[in-house]
N, C-alpha and C positions, 0 to 999 in steps of 0.2 A: 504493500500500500504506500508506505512511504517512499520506494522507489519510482513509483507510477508517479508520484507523487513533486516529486525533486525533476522527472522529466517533464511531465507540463510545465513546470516552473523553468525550463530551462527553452522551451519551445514557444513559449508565451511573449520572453525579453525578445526585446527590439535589440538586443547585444547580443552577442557572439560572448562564451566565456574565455577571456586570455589563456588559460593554461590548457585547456579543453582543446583552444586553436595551436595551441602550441603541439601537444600531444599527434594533432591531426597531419600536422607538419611533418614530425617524425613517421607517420606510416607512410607520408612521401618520400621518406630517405630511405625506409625498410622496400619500396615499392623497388627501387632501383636492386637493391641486394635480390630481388626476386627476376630480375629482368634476364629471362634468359637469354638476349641477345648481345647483353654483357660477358665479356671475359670473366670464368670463374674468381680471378685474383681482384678484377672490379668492382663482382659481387660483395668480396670479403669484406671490401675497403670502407663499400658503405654501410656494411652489418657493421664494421667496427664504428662508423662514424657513430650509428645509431644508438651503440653503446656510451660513447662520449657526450652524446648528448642529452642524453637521460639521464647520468650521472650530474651534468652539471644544470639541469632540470630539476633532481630531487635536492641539488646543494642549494640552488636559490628562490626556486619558487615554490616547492615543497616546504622549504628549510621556511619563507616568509610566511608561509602559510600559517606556519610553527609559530614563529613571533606575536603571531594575533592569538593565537590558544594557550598557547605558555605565558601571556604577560598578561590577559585577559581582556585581549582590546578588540571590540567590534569590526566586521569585515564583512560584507556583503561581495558577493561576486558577481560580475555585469551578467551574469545569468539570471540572478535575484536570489541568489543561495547564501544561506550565511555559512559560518566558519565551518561547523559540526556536518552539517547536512553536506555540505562542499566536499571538506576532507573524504567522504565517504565515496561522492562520485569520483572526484580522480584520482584515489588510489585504485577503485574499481577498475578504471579505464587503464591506469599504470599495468595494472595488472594482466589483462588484455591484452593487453601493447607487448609485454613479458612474453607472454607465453608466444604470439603470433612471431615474436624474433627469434625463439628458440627452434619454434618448427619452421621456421625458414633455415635456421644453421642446420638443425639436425636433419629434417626430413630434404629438402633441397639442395644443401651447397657440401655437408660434409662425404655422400654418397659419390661425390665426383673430384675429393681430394687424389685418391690415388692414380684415378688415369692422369693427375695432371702435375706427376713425378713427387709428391707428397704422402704422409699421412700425419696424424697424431695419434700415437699409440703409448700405451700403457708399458710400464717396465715388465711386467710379466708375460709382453708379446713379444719381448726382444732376445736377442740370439744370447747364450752365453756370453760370449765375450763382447754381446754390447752391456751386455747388464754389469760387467765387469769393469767398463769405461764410467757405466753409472754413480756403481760404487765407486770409483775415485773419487768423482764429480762433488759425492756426498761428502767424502771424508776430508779430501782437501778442499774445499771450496763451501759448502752449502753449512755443513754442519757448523764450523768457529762462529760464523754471523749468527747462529739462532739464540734464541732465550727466551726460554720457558719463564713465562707471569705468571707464579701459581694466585690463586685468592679464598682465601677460605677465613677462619677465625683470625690467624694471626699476620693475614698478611691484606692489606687494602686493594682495591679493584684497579686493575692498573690502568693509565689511558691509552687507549689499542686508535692507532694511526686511521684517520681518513682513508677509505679506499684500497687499504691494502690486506690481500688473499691470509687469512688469518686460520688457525686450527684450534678448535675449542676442544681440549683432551681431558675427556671423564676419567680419572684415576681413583681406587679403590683401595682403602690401607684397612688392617684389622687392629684395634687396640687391645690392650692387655685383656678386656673384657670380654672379649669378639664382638667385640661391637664395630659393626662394617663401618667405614663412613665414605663418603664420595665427595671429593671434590674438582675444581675447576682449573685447570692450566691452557692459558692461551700461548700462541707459539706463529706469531707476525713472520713471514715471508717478505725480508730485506725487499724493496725497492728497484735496491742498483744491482738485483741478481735477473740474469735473464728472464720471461717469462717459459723457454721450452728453452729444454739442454735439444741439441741438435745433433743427429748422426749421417752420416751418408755412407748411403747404400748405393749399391750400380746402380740399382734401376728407379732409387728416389732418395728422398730428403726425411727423417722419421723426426719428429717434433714430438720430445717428452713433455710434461708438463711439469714446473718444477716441482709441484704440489701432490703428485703424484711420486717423484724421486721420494720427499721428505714424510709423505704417506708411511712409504715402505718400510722408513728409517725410524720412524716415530721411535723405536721403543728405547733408540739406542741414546736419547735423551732421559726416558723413566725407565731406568735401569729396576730390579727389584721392586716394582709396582706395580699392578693389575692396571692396563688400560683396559676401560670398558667400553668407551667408544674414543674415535679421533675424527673429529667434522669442522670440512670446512665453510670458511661464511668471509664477509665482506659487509662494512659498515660503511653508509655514507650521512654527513654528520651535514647541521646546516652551514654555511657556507655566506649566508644573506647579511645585512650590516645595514639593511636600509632603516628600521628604527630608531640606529645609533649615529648616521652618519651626520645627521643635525645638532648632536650635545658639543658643547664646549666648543663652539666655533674659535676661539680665543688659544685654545690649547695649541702646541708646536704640535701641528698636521702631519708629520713626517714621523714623530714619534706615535702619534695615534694611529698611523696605517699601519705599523710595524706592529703594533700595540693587538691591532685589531688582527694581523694574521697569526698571529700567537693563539689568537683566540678562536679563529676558524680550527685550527686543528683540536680545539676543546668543544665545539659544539656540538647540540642534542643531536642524538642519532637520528636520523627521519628514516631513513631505510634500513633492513638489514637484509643482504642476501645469504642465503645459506640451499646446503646440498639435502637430496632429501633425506628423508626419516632420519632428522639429527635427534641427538639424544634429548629427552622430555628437561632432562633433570638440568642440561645447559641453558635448555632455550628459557624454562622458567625466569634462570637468575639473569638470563640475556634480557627479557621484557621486563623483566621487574625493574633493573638498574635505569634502562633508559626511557623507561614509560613509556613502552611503544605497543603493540597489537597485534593481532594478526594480518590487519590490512599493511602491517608496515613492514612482513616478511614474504618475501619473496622467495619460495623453491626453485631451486634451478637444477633439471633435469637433466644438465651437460657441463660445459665448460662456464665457470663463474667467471666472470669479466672476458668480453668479449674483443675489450682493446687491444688485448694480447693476443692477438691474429692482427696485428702490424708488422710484429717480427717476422712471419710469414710473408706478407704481403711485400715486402721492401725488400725483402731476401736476395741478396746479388744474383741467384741464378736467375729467379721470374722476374728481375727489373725490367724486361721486356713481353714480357709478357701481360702486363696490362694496358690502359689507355694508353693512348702515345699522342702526346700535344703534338701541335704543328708550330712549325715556325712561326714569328711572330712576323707580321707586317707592319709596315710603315704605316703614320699616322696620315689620312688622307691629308689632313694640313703641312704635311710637312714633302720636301720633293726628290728628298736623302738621305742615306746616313750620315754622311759626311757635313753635315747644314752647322755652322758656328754660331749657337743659338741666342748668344750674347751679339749679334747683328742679326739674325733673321728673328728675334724678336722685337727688334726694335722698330718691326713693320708689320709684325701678322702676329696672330695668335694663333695656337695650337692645340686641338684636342684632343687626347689620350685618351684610350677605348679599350681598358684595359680587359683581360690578360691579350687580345687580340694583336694592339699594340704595346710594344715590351716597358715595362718603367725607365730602362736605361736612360732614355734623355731625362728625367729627372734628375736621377743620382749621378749620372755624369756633369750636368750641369752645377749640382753641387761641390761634386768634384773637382770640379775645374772653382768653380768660384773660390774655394778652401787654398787653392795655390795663386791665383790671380790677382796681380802688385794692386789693381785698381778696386777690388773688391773691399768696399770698406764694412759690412757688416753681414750676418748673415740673421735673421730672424724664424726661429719654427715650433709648431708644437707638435709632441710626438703621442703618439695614444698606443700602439705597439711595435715592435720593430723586431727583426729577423737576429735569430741569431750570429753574430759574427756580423754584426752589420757595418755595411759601409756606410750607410746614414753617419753613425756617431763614428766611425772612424774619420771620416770628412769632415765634423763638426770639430775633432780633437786637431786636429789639423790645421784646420782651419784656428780657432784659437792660441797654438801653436806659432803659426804665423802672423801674430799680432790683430789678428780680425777684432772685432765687436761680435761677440755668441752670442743671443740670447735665446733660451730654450725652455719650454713650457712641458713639462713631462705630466702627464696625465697618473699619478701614484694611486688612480681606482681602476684605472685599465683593470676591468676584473680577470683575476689569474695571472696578468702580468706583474703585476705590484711588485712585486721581489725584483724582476728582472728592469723594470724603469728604475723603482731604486738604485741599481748597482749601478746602470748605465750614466743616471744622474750623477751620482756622485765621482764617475770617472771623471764628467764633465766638469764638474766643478770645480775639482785638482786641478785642471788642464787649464780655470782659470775665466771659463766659460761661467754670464749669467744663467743661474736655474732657478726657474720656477717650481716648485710640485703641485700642481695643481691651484685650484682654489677649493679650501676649504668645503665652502655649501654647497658648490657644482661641481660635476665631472667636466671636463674640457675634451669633447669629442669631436670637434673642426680638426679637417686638416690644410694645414695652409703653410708657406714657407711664402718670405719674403730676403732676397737677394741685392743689397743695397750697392751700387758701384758706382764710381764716380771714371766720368766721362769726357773728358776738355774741361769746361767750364760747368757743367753741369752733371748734378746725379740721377743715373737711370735706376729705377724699381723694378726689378725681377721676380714677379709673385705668380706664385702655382696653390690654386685650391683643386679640391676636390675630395669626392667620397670614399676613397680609399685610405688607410695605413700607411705610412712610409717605411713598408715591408718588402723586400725582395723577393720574400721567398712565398708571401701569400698573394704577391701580386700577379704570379704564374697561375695561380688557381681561383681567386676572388675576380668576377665583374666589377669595375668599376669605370667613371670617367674624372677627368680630371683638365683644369687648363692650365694653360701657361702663357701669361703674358706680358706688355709692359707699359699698357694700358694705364693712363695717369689715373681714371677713376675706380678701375680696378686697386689701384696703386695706395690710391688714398685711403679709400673703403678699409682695405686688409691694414693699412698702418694703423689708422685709428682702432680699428678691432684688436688688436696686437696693444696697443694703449689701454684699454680696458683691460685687458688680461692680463698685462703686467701691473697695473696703476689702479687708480680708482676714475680712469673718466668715464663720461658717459654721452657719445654721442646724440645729437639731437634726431639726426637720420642717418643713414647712408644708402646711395646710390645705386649701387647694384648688388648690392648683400641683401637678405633675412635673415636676423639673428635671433638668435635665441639665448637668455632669457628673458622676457618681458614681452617680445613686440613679434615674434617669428606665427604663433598660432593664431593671433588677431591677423594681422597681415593677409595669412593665407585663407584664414573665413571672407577676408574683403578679396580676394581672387574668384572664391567660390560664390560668393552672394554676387560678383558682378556677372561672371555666368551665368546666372537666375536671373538675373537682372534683364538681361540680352533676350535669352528666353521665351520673358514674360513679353517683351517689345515684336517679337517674332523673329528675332535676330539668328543668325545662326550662334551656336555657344556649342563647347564642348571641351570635358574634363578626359587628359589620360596623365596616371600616377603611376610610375613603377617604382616603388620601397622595398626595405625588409620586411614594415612589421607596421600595424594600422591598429591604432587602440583606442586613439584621444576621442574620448565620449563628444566635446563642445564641436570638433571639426568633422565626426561622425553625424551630428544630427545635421550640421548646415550641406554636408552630403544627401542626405534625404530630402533637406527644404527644397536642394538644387534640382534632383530626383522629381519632384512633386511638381516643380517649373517646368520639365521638360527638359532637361541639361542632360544628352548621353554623357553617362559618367564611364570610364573604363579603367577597370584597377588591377596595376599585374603586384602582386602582393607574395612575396615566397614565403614568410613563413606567417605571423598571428597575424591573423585579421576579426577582429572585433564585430567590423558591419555584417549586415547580414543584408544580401543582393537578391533581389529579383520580387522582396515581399509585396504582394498586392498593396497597393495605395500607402508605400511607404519606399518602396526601394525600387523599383519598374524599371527604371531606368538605366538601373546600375549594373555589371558587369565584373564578378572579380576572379583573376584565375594566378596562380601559383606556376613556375617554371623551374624545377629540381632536373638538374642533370651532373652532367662531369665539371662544370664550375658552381660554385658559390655566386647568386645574383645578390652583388651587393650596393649595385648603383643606385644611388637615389636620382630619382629625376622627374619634374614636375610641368606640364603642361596644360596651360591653357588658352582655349580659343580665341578670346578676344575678340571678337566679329571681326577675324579675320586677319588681324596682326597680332601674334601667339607671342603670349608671354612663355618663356621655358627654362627652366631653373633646375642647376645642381647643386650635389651640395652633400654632408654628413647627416644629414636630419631622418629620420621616419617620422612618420604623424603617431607619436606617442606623447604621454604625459609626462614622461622625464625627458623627453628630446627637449619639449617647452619649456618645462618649469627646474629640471633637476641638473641639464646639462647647457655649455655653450657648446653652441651650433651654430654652420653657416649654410643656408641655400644660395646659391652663384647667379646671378640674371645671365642669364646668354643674351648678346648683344651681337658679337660677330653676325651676321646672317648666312653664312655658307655654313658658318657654325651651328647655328641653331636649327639648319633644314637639316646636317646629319644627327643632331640629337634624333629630332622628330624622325628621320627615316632608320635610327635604332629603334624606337617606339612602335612604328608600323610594323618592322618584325619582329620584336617582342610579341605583339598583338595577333600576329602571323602564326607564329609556332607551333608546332602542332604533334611535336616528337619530343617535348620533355613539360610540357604544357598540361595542368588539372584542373580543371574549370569546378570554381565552389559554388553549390547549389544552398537553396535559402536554408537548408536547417543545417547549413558548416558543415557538410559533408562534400567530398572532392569528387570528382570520376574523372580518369586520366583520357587526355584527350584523344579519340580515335579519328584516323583518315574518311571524312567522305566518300563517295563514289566520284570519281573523276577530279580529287583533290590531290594537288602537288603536294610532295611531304617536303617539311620548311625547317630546317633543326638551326634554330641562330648560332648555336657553339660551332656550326659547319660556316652559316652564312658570313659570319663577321671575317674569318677569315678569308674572304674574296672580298675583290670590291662590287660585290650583286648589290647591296643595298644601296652603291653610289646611282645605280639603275632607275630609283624611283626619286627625281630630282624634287617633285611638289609634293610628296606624302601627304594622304588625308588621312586626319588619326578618327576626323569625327562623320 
């Protein structure tokens, strides 16, 4: 009843629920691990993704969910569910989700390891003298790292690591009395040990698990002690900080982020995974310690954490054997590699399509500026960056050689925080201005400005866009990006770069929306004038490609628009809140998801304007923390050859029809099938040709 009960309540909102649409996302990423006309090793890659993601799914939106029930603070979900009744539906669905990725591993993809020179086998399927290689493996290598946390009367509960393959061993001693007693010894699986010991055989590759080695070995840690059972499990703890990240704005921020990752590795368990039929008597004091339930255990009927099929998937011998990018091509703006971009921008602007077109003129050009006698300063903020990166190698350099740095590191990059930290602080040795963020907001723009001085005058070298200044996710992430030396480009990013570093606050700028304050109002007056136009009989017409669609205020002037007549069109890859096509509230609207071999991370924003298109890039999704939690910028395009190739990436986003899932009004997907006498359009093929330069006047509406 109560179930029947929670689903009208969810079928009733005019929202979409965010974690629900998140969830629905992920069966987009498990859709591909099923795609038989993937490379098996392609398959793997996105089973593991979908494992990564769920993990860091239950670390913060699980983990927030936590926050409202542990502190006891109200929380309605845009479904209309509160906290209790909520928890109940998405671990349901969590669970779902479980089982549907397991029988994809098990029943689908592991049945066709072996023809494709692989297995994973167990130590009691292997030949004598591999099991003999095993035992080394144990004695010198696996066994010195281990240590056994026993917990019982005299010894307190120990804290067992985030995320890592753990063995909960029921031990049995007898006292002088014979009186049995059982207690608990955990035994964590080191981190920095592989996840499979590897063998090679002629005719494949055999992948132990290490879990499996240390299985076998168990006893040789309880020596004279009854094991009565040894089960393995996996905890994922919350991970969430938004409650806290508003106290003590006054405090050194740098010591609070530090402060607060100390504390992620203490937070409440919100999951636990474990093997089945684990012992009763563990799992008791398991739920008791962390106040958790039955919905917050997960059985797992195969391999626990699923990440570890990367080892596999990277494996020197199959590097060829899965996708195979193509070379990158030149930027349609630009007419070479050889282009000296501190003179060819001093005339044209250029726009980066990425992974299509390579980032290299970026980071070259930073490169080059870090050695350049005329280069007097460099300006940037970083929100993630590659490992080994030439970004701050460039920037150390650059300082190095008397430059002006200054550099705004983003220390809530979530999951990066450790590694901004370090990078930051290399910088600041080196002599380089660093920012760590601001306080109240994340700093999620990406921008760099290039200051050089020129004869008499200084030229502005600035690149926005919606990407990272990552090398290594630039190969794999969609993004676009410009570069120019555009005065009012020029100004725009100086004075926003002012704010960031200072307390000013500009009155307007020019070709920016920014965010905090003024970026969500802005965009309701883009969509109210498409209504506007509408209602006149004008032609009007909305197309949005994001990550992620949530903000209720720009949601509903989406419907106002909807209700005017404004085709709206939204290609959305992962949470989308609105809910398209509803009778006398959404008709209009249009929203479909593109999951394939890249990450769509471009933000980009059109509107018709009866007939002269406004079109905007930029770091932003239409969420509530883009507006309110983070600085953000959206880019005006202005170029005009520029803005028709925006618009004619839009047509074929819109086009797609090979990694494309069109969401229907109750936020349910169906992946896009071929028409009859329909050409198949895959953009991850198109972008690299120049076909899309073919459609000169794209109609998006």
């Amino acid at each position: 009843m109560l179930v029947n009960k929670a689903s009208d309540q969810i079928k009733k909102s005019k929202y979409i629920s965010r974690d629900l649409s998140w969830l629905r996302f992920n069966y987009r990423v498990l859709d591909q691990a099923r795609d038989t006309n993937k490379s098996l090793f392609d398959r793997l890659k996105f089973l593991a993704i979908t494992s990564s993601n769920l993990d860091e799914f239950f670390m913060i939106r699980v983990g927030s969910l936590y926050n409202y029930l542990d502190y006891g603070k109200e929380r309605t979900d845009y479904s209309g569910l509160r906290e209790l009744p909520f928890r109940k539906k998405l671990l349901d669905y969590s669970h779902r989700f479980v089982n549907d990725q397991y029988l994809t591993y098990n029943s689908e993809l592991k049945p066709l390891f072996e023809k494709h020179g692989f297995d994973i086998m167990r130590v009691s399927e292997l030949t004598e003298i591999e099991q003999k290689k095993v035992d080394n493996y144990f004695k010198n290598t696996i066994y010195p790292l281990l240590t056994p946390m026993v917990y019982d009367n005299y010894h307190g509960f120990p804290l067992l690591m985030n995320q890592l393959l753990t063995f909960g061993v029921v031990t049995r001693t007898t006292d002088d009395n014979q009186k049995r007693q059982d207690r608990v010894t955990f035994v964590q699986i080191p981190q920095n040990l592989a996840r499979f010991y590897e063998i090679n055989r002629k005719d494949k590759i055999v992948f132990v698990p290490i879990e499996e080695i240390i299985r076998g070995k168990i006893k040789k840690l309880f020596r004279n002690v009854e094991i009565v059972s040894a089960d393995l499990f996996r905890i994922t703890r919350n991970g969430d900080f938004t409650l806290e990240e508003s106290d003590d704005l006054e405090a050194d921020f740098v010591q609070e982020i530090k402060s607060k990752l100390r504390t992620r590795k203490k937070g409440r368990v919100v999951r636990l995974e474990v093997e089945r039929n684990p012992s009763q008597f563990m799992m008791k004091i398991l739920k008791e310690r962390w106040t958790i339930d039955n919905a917050n255990v997960f059985t797992i009927n195969s391999l626990i954490d699923l990440r570890g099929l990367w080892q596999i998937i990277r494996h020197r011998q199959f590097k060829d054997k899965g996708f195979k990018q193509p070379a990158s091509v030149l930027p349609l703006s630009m007419p070479g590699d050889n282009v000296d971009l501190f003179d060819y921008l001093k005339e044209h602007d250029v726009l980066l399509h990425h992974p299509y077109n390579s980032m290299e003129p970026v980071v070259n050009l930073l490169e080059r500026a870090a050695e350049d006698p005329y280069v007097l300063g460099i300006k940037q903020t970083i929100y993630r960056l590659a490992d080994q990166s030439r970004v701050t190698a460039a920037l150390l350099k650059a300082a190095e050689n008397g430059k002006h740095v200054s550099v705004l590191f983003e220390v809530k990059a979530r999951f990066d925080e450790e590694r901004n930290l370090r990078e930051g602080e290399r910088l600041e040795k080196a002599g380089c201005f660093v920012i760590y963020g601001i306080s109240k907001y994340k700093t999620h723009t990406k921008m760099l400005m290039i200051i050089r001085k020129e004869g008499e005058k200084v030229t502005r070298y600035v690149h926005v866009g919606s990407g990272n200044y990552n090398e290594a996710t630039a190969r794999l992430y969609t993004d676009v990006s410009l570069l120019t030396t555009n005065e009012v480009y020029a100004h725009d990013v100086s004075e926003f770069f002012n704010v960031i570093t200072g307390h000013s606050r500009p009155n307007e700028y020019k070709y920016l929306l920014t965010s905090p304050h003024t970026m969500r109002q802005q965009l309701i007056e883009l969509i109210r004038n498409e209504a506007k136009n509408a209602k006149k009989g004008l032609k009007s017409g909305i197309v949005i490609k994001l990550n992620s669609l949530e903000d209720r205020e720009v949601i509903d002037e989406f419907y106002k628009a909807s209700k005017a007549g404004v085709p709206i069109k939204l290609i959305v890859r992962g949470i989308c809140c609105l809910r398209p096509g509803r009778e006398e509230l959404s008709e209009n609207i249009t929203v479909k998801s593109i999951v394939g071999e890249y990450l769509e991370h471009a933000r980009l924003y059109y509107f018709h304007n009866n007939g002269e298109p406004k079109v905007y890039g930029g770091s932003a999704d239409i969420m509530v923390r883009s507006f309110d939690r983070r600085i953000e910028a959206l880019f005006l395009i202005v170029n005009e050859e520029l803005k028709q190739e925006v618009i004619n990436m839009l047509y074929y986003n819109l086009l797609d029809n090979q990694n494309s899932y069109i969401m229907r009004e109750d936020g349910t997907y169906a992946k896009k099938r071929l028409a009859a006498n329909e050409e198949a359009v895959d953009i991850h093929k198109v972008f690299y040709s120049r076909a899309y330069t073919t459609v000169p006047a794209a109609e998006l509406v």
